[in-house]
C-alpha positions in Angstrom: -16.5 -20.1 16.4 -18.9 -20.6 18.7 -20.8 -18.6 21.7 -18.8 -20.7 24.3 -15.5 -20.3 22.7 -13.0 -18.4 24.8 -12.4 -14.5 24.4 -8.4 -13.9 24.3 -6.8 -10.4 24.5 -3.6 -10.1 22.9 -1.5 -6.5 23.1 0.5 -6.1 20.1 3.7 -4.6 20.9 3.4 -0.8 19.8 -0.1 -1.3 18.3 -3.5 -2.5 18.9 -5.4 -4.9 21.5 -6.0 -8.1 19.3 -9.8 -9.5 20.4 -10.1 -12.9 19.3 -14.1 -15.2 20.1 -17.3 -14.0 21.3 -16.8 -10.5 23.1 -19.4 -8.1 23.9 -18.2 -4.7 24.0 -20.7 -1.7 24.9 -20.3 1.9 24.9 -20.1 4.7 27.5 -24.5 4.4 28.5 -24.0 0.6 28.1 -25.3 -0.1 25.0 -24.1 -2.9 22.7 -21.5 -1.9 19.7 -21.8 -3.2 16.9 -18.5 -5.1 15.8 -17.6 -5.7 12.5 -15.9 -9.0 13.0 -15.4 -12.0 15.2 -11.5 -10.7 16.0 -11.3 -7.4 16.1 -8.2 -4.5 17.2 -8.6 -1.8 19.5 -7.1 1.4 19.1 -4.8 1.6 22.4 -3.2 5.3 20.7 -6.1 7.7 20.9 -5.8 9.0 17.1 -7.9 6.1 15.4 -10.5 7.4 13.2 -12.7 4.8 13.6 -12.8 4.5 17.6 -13.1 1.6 19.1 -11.4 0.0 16.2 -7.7 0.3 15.4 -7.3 2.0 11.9 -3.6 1.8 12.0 -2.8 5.2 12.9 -0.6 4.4 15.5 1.9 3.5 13.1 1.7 7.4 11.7 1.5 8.8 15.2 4.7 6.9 16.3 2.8 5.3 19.2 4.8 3.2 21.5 3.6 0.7 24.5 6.3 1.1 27.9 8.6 -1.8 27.0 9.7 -1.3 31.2 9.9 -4.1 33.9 6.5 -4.3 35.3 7.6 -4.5 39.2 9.4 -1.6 38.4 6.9 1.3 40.0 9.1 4.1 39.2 8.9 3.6 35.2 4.9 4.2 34.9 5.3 7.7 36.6 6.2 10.5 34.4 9.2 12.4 34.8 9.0 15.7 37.4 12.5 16.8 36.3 12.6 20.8 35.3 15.1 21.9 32.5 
């Protein structure tokens, strides 16, 4: 792969965000992180153990992406109903 290559994001259904080609990702000051690979996952659950980086805990955690109609405002809001 090289430099120029494109960078792709792909959102797994349920899981990860697939990186594919030459992405920089820095931290919270801006710093460079180091990545392990040329294609990497990030955790999109919050539980990963190794942050950035997907560690497949979503799968324990039961995480699930909104599977909604994205003109559909009303679906990203949360629910106000009392019981």
């Amino acid at each position: 792969m090289r430099d120029d290559d494109p960078v792709t994001l792909t959102a797994c259904p349920d899981g990860p965000l697939i990186v594919r080609g030459p992405a920089t990702f820095l931290d919270e000051d801006g710093e460079p992180i180091d990545q392990p690979r040329r294609t990497v996952a990030l955790c999109r659950c919050g539980a990963s153990a190794i942050k950035p980086w997907c560690d497949g805990t979503h799968k324990l955690t039961g995480f699930t992406t909104d599977h909604h109609d994205p003109g559909d405002a009303t679906a990203s809001r949360p629910s106000t109903a009392r019981q």
